[in-house]
N, CA, C and O atoms as CSV, one atom per row, in Angstrom:
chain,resi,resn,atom,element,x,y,z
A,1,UNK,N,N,-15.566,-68.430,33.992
A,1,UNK,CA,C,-16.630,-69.417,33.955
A,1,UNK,C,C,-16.325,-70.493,34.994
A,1,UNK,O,O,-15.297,-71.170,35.020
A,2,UNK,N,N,-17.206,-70.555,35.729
A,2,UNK,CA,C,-17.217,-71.593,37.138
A,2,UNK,C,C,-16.900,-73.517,36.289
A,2,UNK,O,O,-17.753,-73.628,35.408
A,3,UNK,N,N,-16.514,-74.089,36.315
A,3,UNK,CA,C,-16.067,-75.628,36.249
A,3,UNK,C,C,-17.118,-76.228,36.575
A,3,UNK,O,O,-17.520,-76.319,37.735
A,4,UNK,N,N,-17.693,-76.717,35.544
A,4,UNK,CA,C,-18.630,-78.475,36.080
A,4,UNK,C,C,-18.033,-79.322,36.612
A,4,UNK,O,O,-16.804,-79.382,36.639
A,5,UNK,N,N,-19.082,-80.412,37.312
A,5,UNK,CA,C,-18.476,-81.329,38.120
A,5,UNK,C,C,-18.916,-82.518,36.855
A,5,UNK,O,O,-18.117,-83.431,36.648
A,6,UNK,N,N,-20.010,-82.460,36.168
A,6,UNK,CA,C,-19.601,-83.359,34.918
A,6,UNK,C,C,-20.505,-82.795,33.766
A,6,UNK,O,O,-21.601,-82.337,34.088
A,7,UNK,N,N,-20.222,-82.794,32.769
A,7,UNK,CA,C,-20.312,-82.515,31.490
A,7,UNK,C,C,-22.068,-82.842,30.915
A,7,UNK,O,O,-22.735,-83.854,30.700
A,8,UNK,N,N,-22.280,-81.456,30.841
A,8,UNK,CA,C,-23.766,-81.497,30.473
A,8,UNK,C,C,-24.149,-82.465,28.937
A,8,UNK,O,O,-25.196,-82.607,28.305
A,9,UNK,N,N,-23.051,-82.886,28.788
A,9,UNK,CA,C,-23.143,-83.525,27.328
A,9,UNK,C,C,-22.685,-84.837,27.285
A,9,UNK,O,O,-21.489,-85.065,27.464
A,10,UNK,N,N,-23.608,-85.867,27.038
A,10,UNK,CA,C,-22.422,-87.140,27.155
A,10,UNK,C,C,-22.821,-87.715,25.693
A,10,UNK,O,O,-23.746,-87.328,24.978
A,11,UNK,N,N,-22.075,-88.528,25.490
A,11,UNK,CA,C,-22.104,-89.558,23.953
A,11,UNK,C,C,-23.125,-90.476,24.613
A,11,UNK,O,O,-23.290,-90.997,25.716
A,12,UNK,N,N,-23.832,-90.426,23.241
A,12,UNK,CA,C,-24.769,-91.928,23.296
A,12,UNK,C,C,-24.207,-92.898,21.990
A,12,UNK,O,O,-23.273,-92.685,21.217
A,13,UNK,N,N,-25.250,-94.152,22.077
A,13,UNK,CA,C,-25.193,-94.743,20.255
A,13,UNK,C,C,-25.874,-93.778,19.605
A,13,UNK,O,O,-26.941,-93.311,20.003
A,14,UNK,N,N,-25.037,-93.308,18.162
A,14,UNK,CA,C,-25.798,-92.741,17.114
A,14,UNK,C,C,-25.690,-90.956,17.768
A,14,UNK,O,O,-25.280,-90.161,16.922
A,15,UNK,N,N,-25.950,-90.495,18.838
A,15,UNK,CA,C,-26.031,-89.301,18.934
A,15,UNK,C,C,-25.449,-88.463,20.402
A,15,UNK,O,O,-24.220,-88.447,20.483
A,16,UNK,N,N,-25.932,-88.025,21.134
A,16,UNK,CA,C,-25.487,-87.364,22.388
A,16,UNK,C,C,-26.792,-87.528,23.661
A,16,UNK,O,O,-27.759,-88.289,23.690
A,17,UNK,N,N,-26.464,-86.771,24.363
A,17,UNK,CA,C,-27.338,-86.984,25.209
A,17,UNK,C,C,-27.492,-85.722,26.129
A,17,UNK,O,O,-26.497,-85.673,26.852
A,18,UNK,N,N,-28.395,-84.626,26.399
A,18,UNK,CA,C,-28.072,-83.348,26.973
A,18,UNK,C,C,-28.834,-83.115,28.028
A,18,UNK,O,O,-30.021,-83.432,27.939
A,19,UNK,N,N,-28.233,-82.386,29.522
A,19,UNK,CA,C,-28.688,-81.806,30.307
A,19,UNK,C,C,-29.090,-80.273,30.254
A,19,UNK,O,O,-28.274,-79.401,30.549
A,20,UNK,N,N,-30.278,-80.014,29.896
A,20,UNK,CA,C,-30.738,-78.492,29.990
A,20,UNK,C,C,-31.391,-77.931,30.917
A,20,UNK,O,O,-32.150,-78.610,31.608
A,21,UNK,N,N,-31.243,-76.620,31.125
A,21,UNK,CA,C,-31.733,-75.731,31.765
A,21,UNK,C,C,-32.598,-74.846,31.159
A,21,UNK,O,O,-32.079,-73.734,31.257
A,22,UNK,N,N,-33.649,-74.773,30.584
A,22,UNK,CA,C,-34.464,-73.987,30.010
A,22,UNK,C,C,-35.715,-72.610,30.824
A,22,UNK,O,O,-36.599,-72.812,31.657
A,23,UNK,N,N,-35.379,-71.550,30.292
A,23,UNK,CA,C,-35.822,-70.183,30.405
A,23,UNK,C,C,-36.647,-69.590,30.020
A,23,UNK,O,O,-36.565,-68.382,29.798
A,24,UNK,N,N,-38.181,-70.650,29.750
A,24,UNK,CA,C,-39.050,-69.752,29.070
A,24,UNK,C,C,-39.305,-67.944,29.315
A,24,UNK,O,O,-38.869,-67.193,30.188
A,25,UNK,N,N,-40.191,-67.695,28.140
A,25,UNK,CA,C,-40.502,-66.081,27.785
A,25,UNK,C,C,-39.193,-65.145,27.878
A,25,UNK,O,O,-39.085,-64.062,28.452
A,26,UNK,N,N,-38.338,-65.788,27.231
A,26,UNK,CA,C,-37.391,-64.997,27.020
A,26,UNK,C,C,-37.791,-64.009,26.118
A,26,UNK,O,O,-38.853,-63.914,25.503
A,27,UNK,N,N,-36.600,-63.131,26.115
A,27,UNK,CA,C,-36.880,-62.147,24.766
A,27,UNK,C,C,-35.903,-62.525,23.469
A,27,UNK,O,O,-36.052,-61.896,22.422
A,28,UNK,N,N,-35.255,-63.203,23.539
A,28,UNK,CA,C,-34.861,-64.399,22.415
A,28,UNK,C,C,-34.489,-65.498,22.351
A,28,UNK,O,O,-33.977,-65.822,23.423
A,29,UNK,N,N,-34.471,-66.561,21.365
A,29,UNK,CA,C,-34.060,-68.115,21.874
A,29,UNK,C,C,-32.365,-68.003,21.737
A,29,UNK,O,O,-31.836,-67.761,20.653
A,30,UNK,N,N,-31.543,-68.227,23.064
A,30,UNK,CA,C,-29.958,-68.397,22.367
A,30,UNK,C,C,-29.385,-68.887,24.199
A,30,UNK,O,O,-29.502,-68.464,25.349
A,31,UNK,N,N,-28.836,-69.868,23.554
A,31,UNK,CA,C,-27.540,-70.700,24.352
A,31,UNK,C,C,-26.883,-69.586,25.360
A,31,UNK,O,O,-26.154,-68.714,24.887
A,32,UNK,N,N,-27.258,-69.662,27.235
A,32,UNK,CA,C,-26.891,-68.830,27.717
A,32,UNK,C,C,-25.140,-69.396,28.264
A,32,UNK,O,O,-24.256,-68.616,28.620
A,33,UNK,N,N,-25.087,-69.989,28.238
A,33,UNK,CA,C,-24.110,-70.687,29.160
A,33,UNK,C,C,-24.240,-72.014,29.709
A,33,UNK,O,O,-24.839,-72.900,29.100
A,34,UNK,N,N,-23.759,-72.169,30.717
A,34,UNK,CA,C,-24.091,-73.276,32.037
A,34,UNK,C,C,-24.886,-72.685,33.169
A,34,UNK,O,O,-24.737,-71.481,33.378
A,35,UNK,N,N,-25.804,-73.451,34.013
A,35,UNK,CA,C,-26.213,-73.144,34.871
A,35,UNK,C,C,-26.067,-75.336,35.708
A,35,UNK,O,O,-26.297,-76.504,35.395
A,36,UNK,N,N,-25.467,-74.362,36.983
A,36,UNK,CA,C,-25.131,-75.819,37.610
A,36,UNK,C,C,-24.028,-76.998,36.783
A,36,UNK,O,O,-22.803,-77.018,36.666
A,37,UNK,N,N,-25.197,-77.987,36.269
A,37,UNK,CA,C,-24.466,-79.001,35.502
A,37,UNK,C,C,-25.368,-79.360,34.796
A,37,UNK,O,O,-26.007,-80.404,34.929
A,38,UNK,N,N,-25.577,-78.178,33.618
A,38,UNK,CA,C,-26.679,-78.142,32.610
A,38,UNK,C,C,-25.928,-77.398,31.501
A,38,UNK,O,O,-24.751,-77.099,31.702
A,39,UNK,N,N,-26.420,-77.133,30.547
A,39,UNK,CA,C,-26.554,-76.076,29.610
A,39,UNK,C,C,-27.903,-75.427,29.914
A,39,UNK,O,O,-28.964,-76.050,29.867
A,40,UNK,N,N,-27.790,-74.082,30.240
A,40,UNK,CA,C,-28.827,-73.030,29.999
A,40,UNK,C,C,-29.178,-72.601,28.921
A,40,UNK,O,O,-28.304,-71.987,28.311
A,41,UNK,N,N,-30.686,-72.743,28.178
A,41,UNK,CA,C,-31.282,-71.723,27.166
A,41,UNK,C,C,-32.338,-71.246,27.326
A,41,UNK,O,O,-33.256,-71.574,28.078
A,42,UNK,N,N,-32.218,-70.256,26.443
A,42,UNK,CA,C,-33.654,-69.114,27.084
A,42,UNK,C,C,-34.264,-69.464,25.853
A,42,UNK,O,O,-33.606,-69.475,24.812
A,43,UNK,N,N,-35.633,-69.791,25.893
A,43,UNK,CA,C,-36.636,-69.897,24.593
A,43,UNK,C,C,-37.835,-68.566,24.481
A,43,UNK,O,O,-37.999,-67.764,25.401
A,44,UNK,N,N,-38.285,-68.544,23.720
A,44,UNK,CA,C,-38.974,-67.053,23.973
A,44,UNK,C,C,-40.435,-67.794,23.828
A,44,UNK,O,O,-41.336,-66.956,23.863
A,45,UNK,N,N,-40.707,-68.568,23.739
A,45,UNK,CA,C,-42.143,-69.529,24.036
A,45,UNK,C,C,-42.404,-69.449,25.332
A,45,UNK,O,O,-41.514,-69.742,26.129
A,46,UNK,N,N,-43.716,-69.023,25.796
A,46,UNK,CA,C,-44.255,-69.182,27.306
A,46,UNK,C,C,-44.358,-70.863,27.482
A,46,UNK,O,O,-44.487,-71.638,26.534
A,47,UNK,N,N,-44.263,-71.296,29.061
A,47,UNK,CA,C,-44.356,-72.622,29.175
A,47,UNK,C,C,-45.857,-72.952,28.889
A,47,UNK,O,O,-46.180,-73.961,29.516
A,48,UNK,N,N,-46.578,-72.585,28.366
A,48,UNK,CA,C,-47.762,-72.871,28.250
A,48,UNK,C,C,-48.261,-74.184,26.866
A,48,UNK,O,O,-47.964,-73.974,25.690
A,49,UNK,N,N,-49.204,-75.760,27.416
A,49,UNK,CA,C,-49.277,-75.861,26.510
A,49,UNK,C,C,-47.994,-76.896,25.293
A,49,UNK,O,O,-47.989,-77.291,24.127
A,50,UNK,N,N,-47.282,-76.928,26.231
A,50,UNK,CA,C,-45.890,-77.674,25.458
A,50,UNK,C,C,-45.612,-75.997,24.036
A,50,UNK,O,O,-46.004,-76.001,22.869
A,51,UNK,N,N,-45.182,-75.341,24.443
A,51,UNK,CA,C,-45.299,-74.476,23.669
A,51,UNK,C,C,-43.559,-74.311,23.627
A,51,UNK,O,O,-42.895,-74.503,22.609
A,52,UNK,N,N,-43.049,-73.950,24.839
A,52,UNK,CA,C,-41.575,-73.938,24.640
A,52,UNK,C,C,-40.757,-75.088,24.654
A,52,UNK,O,O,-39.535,-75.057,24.510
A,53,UNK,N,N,-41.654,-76.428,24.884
A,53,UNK,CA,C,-40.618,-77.567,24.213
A,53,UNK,C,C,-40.410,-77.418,22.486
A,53,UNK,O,O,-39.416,-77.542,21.770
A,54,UNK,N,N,-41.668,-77.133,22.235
A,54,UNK,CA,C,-41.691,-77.404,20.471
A,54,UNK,C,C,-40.851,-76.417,20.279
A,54,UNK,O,O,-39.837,-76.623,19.612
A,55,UNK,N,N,-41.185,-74.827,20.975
A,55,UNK,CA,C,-39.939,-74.052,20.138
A,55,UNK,C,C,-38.362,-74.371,20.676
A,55,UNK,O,O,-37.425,-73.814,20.104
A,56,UNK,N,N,-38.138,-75.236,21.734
A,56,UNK,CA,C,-36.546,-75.694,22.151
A,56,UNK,C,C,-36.384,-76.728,21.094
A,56,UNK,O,O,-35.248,-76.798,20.624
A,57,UNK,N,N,-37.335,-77.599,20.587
A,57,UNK,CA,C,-36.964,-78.268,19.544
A,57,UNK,C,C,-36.550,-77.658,18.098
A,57,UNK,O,O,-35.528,-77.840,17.437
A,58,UNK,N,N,-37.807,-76.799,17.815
A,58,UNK,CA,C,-37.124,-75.981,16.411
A,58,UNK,C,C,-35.921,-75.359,16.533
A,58,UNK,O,O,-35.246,-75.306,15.506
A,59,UNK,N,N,-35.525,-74.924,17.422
A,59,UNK,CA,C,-34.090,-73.926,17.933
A,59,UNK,C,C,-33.107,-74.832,17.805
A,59,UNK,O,O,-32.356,-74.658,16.846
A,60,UNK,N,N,-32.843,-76.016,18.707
A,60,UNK,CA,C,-31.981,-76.700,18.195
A,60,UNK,C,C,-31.936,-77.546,17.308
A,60,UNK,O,O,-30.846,-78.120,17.285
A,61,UNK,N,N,-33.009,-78.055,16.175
A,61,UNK,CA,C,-33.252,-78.297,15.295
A,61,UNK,C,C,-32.484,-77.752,13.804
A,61,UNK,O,O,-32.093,-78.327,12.788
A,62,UNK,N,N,-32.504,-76.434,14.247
A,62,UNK,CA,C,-32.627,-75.176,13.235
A,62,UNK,C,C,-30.594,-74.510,13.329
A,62,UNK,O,O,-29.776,-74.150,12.483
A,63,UNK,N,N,-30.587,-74.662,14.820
A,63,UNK,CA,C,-29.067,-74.711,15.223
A,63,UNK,C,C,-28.249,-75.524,14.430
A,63,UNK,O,O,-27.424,-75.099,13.622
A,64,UNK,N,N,-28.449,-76.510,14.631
A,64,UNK,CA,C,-27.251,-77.911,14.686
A,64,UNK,C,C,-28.084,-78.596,13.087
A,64,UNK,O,O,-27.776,-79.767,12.866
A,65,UNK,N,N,-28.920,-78.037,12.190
A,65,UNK,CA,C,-29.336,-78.333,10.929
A,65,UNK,C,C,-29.565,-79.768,10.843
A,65,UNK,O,O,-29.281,-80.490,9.887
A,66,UNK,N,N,-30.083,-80.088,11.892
A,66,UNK,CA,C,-30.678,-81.281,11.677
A,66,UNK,C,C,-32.130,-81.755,11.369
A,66,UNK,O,O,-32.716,-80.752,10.962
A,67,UNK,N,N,-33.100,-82.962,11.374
A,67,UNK,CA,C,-34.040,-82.768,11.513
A,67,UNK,C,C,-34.799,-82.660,12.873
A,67,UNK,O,O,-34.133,-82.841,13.892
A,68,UNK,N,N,-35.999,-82.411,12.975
A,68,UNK,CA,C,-36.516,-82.020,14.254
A,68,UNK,C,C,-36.767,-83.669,14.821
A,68,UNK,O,O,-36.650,-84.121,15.960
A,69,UNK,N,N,-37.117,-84.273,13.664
A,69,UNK,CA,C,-37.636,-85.986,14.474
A,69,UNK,C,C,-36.342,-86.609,15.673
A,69,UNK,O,O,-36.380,-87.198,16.753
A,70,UNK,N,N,-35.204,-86.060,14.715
A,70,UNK,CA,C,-33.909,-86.596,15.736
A,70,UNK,C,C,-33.761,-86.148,16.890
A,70,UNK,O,O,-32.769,-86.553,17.497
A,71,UNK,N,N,-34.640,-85.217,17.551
A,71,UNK,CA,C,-34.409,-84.706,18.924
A,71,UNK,C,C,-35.646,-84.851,19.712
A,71,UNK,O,O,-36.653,-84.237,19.359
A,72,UNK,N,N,-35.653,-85.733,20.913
A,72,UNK,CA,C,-36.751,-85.921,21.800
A,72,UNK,C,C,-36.456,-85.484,23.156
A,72,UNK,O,O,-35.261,-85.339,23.415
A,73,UNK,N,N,-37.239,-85.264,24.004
A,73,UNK,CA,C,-37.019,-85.313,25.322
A,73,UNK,C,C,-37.291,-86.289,26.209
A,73,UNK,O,O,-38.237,-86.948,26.641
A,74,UNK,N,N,-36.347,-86.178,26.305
A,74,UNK,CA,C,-36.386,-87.985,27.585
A,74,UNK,C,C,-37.015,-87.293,29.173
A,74,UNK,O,O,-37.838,-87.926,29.834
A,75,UNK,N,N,-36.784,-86.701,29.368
A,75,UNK,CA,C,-37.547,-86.419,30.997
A,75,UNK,C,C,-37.564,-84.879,31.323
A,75,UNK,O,O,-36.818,-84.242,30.579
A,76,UNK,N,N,-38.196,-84.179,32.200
A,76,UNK,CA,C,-38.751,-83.099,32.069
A,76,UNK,C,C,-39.632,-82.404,31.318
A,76,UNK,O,O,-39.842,-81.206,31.508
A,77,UNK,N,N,-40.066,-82.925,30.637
A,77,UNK,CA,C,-41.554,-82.391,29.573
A,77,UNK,C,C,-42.419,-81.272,30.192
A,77,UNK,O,O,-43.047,-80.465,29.507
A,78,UNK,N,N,-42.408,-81.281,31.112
A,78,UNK,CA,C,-43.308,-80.230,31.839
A,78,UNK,C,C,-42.557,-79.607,33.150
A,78,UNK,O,O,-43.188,-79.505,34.202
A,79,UNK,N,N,-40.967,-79.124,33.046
A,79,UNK,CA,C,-40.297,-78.898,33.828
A,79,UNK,C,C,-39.260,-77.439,33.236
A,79,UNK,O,O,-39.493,-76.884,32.162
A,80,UNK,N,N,-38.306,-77.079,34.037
A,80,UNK,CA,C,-36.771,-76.506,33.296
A,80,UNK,C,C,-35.941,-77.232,32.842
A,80,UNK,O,O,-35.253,-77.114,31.828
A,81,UNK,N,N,-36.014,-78.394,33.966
A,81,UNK,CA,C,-34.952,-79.182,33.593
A,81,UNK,C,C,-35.205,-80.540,32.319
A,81,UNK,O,O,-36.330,-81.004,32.136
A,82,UNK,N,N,-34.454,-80.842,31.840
A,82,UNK,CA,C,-34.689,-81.551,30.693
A,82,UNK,C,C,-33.690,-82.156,30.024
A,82,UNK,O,O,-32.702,-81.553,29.604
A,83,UNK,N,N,-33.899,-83.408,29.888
A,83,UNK,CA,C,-32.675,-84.086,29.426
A,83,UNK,C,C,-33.335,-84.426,27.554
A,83,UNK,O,O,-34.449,-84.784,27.173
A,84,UNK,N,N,-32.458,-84.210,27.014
A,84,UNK,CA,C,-32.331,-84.246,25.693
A,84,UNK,C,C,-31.489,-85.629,24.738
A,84,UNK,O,O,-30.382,-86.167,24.751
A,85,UNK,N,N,-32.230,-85.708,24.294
A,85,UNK,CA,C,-31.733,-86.925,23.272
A,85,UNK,C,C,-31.367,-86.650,21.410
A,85,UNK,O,O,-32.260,-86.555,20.568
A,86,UNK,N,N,-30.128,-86.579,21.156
A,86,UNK,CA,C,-29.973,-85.869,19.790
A,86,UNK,C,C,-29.672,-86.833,18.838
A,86,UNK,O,O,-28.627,-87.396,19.163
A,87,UNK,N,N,-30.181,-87.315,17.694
A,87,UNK,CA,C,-29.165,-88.553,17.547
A,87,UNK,C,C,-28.956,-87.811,15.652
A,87,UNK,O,O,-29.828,-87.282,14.964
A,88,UNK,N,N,-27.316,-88.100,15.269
A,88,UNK,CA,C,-27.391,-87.744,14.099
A,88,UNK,C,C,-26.370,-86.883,14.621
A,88,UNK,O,O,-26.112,-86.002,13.800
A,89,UNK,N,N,-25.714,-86.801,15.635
A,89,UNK,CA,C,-24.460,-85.493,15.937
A,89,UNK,C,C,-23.637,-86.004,16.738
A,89,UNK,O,O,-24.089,-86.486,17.777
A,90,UNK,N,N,-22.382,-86.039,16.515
A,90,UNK,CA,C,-21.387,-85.904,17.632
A,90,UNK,C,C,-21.450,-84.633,18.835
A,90,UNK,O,O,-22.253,-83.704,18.913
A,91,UNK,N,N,-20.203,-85.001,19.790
A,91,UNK,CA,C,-20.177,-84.304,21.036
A,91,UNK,C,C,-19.353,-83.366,20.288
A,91,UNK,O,O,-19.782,-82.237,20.526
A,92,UNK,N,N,-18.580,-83.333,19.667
A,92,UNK,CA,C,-17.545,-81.998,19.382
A,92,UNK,C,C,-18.190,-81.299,18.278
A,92,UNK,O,O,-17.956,-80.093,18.187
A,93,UNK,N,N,-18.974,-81.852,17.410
A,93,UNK,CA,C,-19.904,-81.174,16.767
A,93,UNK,C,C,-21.060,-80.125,17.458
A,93,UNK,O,O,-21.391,-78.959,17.244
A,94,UNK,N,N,-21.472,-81.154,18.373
A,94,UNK,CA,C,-22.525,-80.363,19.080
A,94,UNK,C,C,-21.627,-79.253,19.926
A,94,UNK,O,O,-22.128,-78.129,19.974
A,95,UNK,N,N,-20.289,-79.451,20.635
A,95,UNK,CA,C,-20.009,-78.497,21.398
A,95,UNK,C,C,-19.739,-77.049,20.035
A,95,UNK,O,O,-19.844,-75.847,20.278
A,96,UNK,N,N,-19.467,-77.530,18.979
A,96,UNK,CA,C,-18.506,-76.239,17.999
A,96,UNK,C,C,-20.133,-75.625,17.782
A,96,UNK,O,O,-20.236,-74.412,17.967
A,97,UNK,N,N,-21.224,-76.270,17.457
A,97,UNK,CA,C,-22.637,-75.476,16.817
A,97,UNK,C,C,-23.032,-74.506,18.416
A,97,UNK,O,O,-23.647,-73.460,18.210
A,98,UNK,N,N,-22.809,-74.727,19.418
A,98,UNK,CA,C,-23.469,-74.201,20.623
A,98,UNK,C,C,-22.098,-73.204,21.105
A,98,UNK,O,O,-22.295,-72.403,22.019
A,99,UNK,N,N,-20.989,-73.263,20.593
A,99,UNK,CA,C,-19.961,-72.629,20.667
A,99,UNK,C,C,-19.566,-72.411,22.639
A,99,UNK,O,O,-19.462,-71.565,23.527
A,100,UNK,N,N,-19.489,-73.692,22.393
A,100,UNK,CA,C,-19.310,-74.012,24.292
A,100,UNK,C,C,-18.036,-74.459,24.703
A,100,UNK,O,O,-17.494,-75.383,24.096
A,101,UNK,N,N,-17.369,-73.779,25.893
A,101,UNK,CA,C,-16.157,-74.330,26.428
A,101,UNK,C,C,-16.456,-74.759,27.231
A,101,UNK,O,O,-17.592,-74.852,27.695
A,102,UNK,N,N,-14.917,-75.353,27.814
A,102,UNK,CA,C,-14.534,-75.931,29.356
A,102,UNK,C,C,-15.677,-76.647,29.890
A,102,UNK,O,O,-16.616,-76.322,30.617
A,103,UNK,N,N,-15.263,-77.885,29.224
A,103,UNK,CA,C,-16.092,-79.379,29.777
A,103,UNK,C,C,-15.006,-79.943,30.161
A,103,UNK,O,O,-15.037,-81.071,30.653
C-alpha cells in the first residue's frame, strides 16, 4: 500500500473529519482503500439526483452504528470528492469500523 502524504482523517470537536473518494454505480457499497489522499468508496447508487450521497450516508451511518443526522457533507455534494463531517466518533474508532491501515 502506497503512503499518504497526510491522513484522510483528521480529529475535529466532538467527531472527525473525512476526505473521500467516492465511486458511484458500483456493484456494492464497501471501503476500497485509499485513492491519493482520500479514502475510496464505491456506493452502488447512480450519481443521479443526490442519490449516492444519501446512500454514502446510510453506509456509513449503518457502518460505524451511528445516527445518520451525525454525518453531513461539508463540500463536494455534487462531486467524487467529498469531505465528510462525523461527529459522535473518534479517529481510532473510525479507523478499527473501516478496518484501515498506515496513516
Amino acid at each position: 500500500m502506497k503512503s499518504l502524504k497526510k491522513s484522510p482523517i483528521t480529529e475535529i470537536k466532538n467527531g472527525v473529519r473525512l476526505s473521500l473518494y467516492l465511486q458511484p454505480r458500483a456493484s456494492k457499497n464497501e471501503i476500497v482503500g485509499f485513492f491519493e489522499d482520500s479514502i475510496k468508496i464505491r456506493i452502488a447508487a447512480p450519481p443521479v439526483e443526490n442519490e449516492a450521497n444519501i446512500e454514502l450516508i446510510n453506509f456509513l451511518s449503518g457502518l460505524l452504528k451511528i445516527k445518520k443526522q451525525s454525518i453531513s457533507i461539508l463540500h463536494g455534494a455534487k462531486g467524487r470528492r467529498k469531505v465528510v463531517d462525523i461527529i459522535g466518533i473518534g479517529k481510532s474508532a473510525l479507523e478499527k469500523a473501516f478496518k484501515l491501515r498506515d496513516f
